[in-house]
C-alpha positions as CSV (number, residue, x, y, z in Angstrom):
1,X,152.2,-126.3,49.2
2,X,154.3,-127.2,46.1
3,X,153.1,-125.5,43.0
4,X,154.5,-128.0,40.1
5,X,156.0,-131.3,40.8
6,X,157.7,-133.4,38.6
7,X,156.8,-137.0,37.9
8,X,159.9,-138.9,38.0
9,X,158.1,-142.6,36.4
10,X,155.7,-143.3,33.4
11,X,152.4,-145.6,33.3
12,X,149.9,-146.1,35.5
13,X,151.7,-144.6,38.5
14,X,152.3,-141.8,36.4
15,X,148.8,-141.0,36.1
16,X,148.1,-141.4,39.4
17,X,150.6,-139.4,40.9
18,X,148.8,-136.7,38.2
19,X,145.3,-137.1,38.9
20,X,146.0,-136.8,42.7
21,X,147.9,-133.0,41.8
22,X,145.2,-131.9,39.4
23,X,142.9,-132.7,42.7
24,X,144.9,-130.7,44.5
25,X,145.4,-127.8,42.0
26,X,149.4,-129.0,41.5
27,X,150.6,-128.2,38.6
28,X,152.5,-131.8,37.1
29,X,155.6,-132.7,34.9
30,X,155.6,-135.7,32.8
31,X,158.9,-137.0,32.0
32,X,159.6,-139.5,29.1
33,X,161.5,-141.5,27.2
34,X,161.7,-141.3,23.3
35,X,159.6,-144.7,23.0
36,X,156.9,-143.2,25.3
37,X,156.2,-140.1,23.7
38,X,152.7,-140.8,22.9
39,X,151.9,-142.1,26.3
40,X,148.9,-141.5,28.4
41,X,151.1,-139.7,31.0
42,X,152.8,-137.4,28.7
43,X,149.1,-136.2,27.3
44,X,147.9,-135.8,30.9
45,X,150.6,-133.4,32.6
46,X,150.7,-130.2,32.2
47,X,153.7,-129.9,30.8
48,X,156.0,-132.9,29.6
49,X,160.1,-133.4,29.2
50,X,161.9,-135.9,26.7
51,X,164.7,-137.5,28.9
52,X,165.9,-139.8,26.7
53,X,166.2,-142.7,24.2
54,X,163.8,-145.5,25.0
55,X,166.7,-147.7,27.2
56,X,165.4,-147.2,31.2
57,X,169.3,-146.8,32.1
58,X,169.4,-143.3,29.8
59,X,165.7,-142.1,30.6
60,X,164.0,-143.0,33.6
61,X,166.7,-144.4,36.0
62,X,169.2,-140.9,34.7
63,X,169.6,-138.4,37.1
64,X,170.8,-135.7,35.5
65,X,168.2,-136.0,33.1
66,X,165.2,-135.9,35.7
67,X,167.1,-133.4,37.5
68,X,168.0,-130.9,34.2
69,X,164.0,-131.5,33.4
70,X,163.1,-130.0,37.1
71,X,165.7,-127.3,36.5
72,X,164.1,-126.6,32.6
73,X,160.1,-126.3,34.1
74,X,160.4,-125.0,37.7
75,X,159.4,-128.1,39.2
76,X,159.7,-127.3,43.2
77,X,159.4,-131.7,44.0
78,X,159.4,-135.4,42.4
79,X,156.9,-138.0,42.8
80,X,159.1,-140.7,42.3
81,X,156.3,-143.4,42.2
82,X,157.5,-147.0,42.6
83,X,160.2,-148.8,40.8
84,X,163.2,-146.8,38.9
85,X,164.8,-144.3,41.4
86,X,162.0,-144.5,43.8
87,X,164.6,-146.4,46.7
88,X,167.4,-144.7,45.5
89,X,169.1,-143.1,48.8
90,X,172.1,-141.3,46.4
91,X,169.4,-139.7,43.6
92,X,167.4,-138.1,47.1
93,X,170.6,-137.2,48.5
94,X,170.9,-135.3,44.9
95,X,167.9,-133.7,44.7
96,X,168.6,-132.3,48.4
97,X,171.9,-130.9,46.9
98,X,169.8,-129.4,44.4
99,X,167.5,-128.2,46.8
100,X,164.5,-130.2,45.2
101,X,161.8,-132.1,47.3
102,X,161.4,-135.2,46.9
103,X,158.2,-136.5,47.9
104,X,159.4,-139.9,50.3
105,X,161.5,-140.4,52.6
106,X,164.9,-139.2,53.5
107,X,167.7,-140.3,52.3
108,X,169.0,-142.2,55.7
109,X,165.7,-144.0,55.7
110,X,166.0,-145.3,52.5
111,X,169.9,-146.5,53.2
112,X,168.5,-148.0,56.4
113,X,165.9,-150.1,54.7
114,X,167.7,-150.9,51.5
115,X,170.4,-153.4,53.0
116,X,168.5,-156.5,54.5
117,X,170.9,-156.9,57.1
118,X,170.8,-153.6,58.3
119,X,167.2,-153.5,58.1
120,X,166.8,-156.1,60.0
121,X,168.8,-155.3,63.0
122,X,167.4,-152.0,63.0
123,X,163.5,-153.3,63.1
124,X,164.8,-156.0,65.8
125,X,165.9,-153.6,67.7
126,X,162.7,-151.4,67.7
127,X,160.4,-155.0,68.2
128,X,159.1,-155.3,65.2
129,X,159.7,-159.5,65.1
130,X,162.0,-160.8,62.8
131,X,162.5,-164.4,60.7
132,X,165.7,-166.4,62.8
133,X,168.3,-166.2,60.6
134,X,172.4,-165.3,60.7
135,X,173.1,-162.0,62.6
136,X,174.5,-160.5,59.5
137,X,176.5,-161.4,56.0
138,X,177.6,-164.9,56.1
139,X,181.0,-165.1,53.9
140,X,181.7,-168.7,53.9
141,X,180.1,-172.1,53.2
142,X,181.4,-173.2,56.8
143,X,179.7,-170.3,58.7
144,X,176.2,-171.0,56.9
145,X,176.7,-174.8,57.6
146,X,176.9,-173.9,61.1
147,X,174.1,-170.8,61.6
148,X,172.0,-173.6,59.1
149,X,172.6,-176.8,61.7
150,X,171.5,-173.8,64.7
151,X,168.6,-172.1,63.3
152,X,167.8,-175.9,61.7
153,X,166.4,-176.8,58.2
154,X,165.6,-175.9,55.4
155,X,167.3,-172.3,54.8
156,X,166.9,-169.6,52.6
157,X,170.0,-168.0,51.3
158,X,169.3,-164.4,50.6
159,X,171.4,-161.4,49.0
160,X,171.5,-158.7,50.8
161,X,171.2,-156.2,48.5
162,X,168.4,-158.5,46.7
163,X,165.3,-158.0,45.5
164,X,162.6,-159.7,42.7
165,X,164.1,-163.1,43.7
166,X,167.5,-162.7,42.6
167,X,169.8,-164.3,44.7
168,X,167.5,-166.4,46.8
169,X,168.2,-169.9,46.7
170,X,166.5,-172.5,49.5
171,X,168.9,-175.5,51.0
172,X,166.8,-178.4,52.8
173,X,169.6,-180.2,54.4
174,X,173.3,-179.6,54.6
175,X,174.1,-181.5,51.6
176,X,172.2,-179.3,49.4
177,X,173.2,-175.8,51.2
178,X,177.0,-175.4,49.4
179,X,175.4,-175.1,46.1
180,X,172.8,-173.3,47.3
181,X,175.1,-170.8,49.1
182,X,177.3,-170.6,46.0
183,X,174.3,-170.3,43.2
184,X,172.8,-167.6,45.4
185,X,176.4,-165.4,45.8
186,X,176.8,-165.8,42.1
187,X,173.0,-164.7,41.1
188,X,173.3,-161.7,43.7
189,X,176.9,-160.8,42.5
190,X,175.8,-160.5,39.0
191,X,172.5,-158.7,39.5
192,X,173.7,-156.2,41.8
193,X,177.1,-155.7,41.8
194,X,177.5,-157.2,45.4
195,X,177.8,-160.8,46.5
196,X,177.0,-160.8,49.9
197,X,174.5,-162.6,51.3
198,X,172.6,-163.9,54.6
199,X,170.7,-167.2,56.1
200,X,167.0,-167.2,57.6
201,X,164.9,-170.3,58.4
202,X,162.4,-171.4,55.4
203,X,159.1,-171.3,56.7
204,X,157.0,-174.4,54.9
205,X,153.8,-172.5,54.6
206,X,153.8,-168.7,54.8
207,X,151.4,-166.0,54.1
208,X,152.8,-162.9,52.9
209,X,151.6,-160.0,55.3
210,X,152.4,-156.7,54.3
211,X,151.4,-153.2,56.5
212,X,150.8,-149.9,55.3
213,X,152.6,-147.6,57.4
214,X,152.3,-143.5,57.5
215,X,154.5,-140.7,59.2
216,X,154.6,-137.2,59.6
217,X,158.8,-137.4,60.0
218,X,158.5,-135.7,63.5
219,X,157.8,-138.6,65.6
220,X,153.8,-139.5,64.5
221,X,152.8,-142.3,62.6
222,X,149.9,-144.6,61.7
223,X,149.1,-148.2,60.2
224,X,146.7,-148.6,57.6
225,X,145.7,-152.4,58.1
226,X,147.5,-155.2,56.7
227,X,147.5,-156.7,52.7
228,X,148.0,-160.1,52.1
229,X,150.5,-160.5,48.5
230,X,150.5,-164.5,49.0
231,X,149.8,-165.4,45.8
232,X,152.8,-164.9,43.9
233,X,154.7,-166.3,41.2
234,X,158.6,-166.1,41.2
235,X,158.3,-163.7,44.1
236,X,156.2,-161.1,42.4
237,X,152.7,-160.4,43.2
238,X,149.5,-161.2,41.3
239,X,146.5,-160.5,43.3
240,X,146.7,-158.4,46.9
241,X,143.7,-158.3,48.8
242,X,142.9,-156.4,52.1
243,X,142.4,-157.2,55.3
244,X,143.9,-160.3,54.9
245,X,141.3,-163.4,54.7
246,X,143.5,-164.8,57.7
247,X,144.0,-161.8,59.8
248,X,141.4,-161.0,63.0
249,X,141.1,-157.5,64.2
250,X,143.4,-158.1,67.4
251,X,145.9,-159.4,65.5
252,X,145.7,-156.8,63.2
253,X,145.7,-153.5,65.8
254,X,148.7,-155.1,67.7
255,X,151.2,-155.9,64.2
256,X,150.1,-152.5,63.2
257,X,150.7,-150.4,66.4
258,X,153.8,-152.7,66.5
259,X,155.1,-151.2,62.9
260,X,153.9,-147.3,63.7
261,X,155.7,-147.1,67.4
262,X,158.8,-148.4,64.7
263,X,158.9,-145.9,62.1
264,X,158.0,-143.4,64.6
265,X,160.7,-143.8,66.4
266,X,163.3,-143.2,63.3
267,X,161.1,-140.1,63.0
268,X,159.9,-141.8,59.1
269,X,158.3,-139.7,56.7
270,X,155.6,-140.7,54.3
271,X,154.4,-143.9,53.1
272,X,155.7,-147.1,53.7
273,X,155.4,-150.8,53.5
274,X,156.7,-153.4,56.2
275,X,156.4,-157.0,55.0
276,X,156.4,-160.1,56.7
277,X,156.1,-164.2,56.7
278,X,152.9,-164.6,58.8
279,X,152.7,-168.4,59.7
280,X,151.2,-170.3,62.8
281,X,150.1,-166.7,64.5
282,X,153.6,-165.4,64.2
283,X,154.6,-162.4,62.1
284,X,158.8,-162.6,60.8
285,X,159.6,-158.9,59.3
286,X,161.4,-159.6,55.8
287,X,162.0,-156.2,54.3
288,X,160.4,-152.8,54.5
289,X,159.5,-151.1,51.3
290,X,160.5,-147.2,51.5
291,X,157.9,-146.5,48.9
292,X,154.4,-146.4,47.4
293,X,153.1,-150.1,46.7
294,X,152.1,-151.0,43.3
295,X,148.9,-152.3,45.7
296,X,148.4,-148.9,47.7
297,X,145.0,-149.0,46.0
298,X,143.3,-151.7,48.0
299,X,144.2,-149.8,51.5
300,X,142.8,-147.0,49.7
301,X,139.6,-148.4,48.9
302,X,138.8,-150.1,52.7
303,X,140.2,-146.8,54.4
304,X,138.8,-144.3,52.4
305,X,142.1,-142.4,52.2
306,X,143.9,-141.2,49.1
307,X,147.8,-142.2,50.4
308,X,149.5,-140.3,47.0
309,X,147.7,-136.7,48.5
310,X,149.4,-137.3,51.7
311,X,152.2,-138.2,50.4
312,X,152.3,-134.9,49.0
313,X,150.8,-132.9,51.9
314,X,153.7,-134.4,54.6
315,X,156.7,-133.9,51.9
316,X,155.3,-130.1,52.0
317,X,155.4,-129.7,55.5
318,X,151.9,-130.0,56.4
319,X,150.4,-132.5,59.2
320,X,148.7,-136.0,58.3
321,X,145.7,-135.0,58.2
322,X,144.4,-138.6,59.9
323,X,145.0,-140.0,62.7
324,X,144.7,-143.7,63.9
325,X,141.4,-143.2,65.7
326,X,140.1,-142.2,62.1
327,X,141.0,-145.0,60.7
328,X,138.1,-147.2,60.8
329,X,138.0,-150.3,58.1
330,X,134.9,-150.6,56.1
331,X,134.9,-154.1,53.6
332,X,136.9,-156.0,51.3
333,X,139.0,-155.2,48.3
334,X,141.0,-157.1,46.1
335,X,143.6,-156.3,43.8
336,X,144.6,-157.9,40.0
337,X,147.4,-157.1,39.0
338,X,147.0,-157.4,34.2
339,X,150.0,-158.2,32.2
340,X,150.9,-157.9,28.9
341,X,151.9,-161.0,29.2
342,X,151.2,-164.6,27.3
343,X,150.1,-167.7,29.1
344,X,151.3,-170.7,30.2
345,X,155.0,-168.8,30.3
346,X,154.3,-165.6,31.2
347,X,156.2,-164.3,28.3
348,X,156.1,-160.4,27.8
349,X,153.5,-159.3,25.3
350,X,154.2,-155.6,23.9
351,X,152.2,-154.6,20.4
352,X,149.4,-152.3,20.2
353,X,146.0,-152.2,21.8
354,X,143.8,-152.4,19.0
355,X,140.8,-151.8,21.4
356,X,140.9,-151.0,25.2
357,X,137.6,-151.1,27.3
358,X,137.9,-150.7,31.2
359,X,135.2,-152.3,33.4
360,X,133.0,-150.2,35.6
361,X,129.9,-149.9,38.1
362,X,130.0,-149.4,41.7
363,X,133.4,-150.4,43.6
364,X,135.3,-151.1,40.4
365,X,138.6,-148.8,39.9
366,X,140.8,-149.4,37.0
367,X,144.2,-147.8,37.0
368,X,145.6,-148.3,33.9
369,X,148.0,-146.1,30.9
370,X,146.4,-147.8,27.8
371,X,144.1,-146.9,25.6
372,X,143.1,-147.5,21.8
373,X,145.8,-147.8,19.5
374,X,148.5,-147.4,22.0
375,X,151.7,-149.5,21.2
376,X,153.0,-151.3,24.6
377,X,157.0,-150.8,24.3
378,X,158.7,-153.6,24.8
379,X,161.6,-151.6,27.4
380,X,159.6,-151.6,30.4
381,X,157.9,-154.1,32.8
382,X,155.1,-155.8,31.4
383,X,152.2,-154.4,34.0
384,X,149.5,-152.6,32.0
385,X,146.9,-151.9,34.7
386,X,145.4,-152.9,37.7
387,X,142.0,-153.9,38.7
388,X,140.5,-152.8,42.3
389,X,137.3,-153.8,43.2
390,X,135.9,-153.2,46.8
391,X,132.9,-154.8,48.8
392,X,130.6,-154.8,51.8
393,X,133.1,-158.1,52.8
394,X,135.0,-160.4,50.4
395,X,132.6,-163.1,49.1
396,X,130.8,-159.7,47.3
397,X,134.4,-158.7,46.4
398,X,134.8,-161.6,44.8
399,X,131.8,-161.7,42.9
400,X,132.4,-158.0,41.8
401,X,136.0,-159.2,40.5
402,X,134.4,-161.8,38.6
403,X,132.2,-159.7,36.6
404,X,134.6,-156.7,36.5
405,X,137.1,-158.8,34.9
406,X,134.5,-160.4,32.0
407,X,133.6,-156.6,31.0
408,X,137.7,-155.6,30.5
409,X,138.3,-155.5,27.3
410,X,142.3,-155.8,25.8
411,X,142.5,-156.5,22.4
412,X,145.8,-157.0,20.5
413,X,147.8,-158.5,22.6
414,X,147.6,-161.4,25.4
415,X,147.3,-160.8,28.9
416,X,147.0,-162.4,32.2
417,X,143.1,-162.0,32.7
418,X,142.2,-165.8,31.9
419,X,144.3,-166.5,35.0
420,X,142.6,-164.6,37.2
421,X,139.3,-166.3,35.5
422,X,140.8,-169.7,36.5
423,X,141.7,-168.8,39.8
424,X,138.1,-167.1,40.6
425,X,136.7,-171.3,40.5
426,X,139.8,-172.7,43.1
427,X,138.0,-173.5,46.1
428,X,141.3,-172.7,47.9
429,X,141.1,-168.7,46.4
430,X,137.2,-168.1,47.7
431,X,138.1,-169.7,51.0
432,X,141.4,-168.1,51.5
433,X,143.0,-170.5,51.8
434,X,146.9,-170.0,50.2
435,X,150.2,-169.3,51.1
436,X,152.8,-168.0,49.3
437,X,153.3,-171.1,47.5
438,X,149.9,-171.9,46.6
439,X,150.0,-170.3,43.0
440,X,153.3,-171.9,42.0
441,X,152.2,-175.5,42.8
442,X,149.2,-174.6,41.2
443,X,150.4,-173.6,38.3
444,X,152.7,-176.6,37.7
445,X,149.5,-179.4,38.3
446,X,147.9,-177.1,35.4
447,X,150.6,-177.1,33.5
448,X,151.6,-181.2,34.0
């Protein structure tokens, strides 16, 4: 087992990945930028590294900063959390250089599932079932004319290399697809570097399916149930929920023994995430997510598993120390996902927390880096914590939302929490009843 392992993220991650090695007797690593110097994170590890000046491009996303800071305190792994370098095949391919662990995936794996194209090919060919769509990169406006009149209308034009909604642009009948395709190349071309991009039909009502997968990297894996992420705004997620509301337990043992027989047939190491558009009964694979999920929490809560001191225990060469016949799911839980942001346009909200109270009682969790008098830096994304409540079945996870979310206290700067208030009346939300476009229409009739 590793004896020290470096946290290569800040936040509530940060913390997470800490609490799980202080369980575990780990020693942990805080790294940090300049502007987070008085974070929760940094006063938690054991030991804690300045990286750099508050800019995420000279701190958090440099390598040989992270790398130097394991070489400085003897740290043996990284945790890389989720975001920053956590998908990034050429920093792993570093650390292996360096003959640092890095507690994820291999390098391959992460190359594999990076590029949507390739991604997708590769989970087609292991029958995972995938969204119709071009066979790969579509270069010109004729070509996605002609895969768009095949596969019929509307499309989705998608970057390869995309991610956070960038380069995603939806065509509904041929006259509208050239300035789709075009818009789309442009978006992707300046927020990655690469212009490339591919076709899929544009399901009209989706749900977005997501399932927690688990190997051992020698040919052994597992699914942890399914999460449903449909309520979403500009492709990110708000509130995640598990199992999903309109999921049944056949359906949810064949799409998960579906995704395990996958990864462990690439021989995939540690946690993962394979998403989907589930619509009509059918599942379409969009991406997999080579990572931890900013929702891991809710599979936690129904399975009774803690996923971050697997992680650990696989990327040290021990077995999984489940397997899927102990895998039994027991209730509901539901995951909110609080901003520092300020309604009705979601505009980021850093200042300081003049007071910070976190709900409790039984089946409440709040992950969360603030506390009272900490300054929210404006550098980073605007999540500030996450609420996880769990019940006997959903109407009582509801209920214990509710009242979790009237005891959180944030005081000093807006959030998101009087959305989730609104949202907690819709008819629609206590049924179930949403798809990923639910919150956006939503929005706009509350906003007209």
């Amino acid at each position: 087992m590793f004896e020290k392992i470096l946290i290569a993220n800040r936040g509530e991650i940060a913390l997470r990945v800490i609490r799980a090695c202080q369980e575990m007797g780990i020693r942990s690593v805080a790294v940090h930028s300049t502007a987070d110097s008085d974070a929760m994170h940094v006063r938690m590890a054991d030991e804690s590294v300045c990286i750099g000046p508050p800019s995420a491009t000279d701190s958090y996303l440099s390598v040989p900063a992270i790398v130097s800071a394991c070489e400085i305190t003897g740290a043996e792994a990284i945790h890389p959390g989720y975001g920053f370098l956590s998908e990034n095949a050429a920093f792993v391919q570093v650390l292996e250089d360096h003959e640092i662990g890095f507690i994820g995936p291999t390098a391959e794996h992460i190359r594999i599932m990076g590029d949507k194209i390739t991604a997708k090919d590769t989970m087609r060919r292991l029958g995972v079932p995938c969204v119709p769509g071009s066979a790969g990169g579509v270069a010109t406006v004729d070509d996605a004319q002609r895969i768009a009149s095949e596969i019929g209308y509307p499309v989705i034009i998608k970057a390869t290399a995309g991610g956070g909604g960038r380069g995603m642009k939806v065509a509904r009948d041929a006259e509208g697809l050239e300035v789709a395709f075009r818009t789309a190349r442009s978006e992707a071309k300046a927020a990655f570097g690469n212009d490339e991009v591919y076709l899929e039909k544009y399901l009209q009502r989706p749900r977005h399916i997501e399932i927690q997968i688990f190997g051992d990297g020698k040919g052994r894996a597992v699914h942890l149930g399914e999460r449903d992420c449909s309520l979403q705004r500009r492709h990110q997620k708000l509130l995640e929920e598990a199992p999903g509301p309109a999921i049944d337990a056949e359906t949810r043992a064949r799409i998960g023994k579906t995704c395990a027989d996958a990864v462990a047939a690439i021989n995939y190491v540690g946690a993962g995430t394979i998403e989907f558009l589930y619509e009509d009964g059918n599942f379409y694979f969009i991406e997999m997510n080579t990572r931890l999920q900013v929702e891991h929490p809710v599979t936690e809560a129904i399975f009774g598993v803690d996923l971050v001191r697997e992680q650990i225990r696989v990327a040290a060469g021990l077995p999984m120390s489940f397997g899927q016949e102990d895998l039994v799911l027991n209730g509901h839980a539901i995951e909110a996902r609080i901003n520092a942001e300020r309604l009705p346009d979601f505009v980021p909200c850093p200042g300081r927390v003049n007071v910070f109270h976190a709900p409790g009682g039984l089946g409440v969790r709040m992950d969360s880096a603030l506390y009272a008098g900490y300054t929210i830096p404006p550098y980073y994304d605007s999540l500030i914590g996450k609420l996880i409540v769990h019940g006997r079945d959903r109407p009582e996870a509801l209920a214990r939302l509710k009242r979790a979310l009237g005891e959180l206290i944030v005081d000093g700067v807006d959030t998101t929490v009087p959305l989730f208030h609104a949202l907690l009346e819709e008819p629609d939300i206590l049924k179930g009843d949403y798809s990923i476009h639910w919150l956006e229409r939503w929005l706009a009739d509350s906003l007209s």
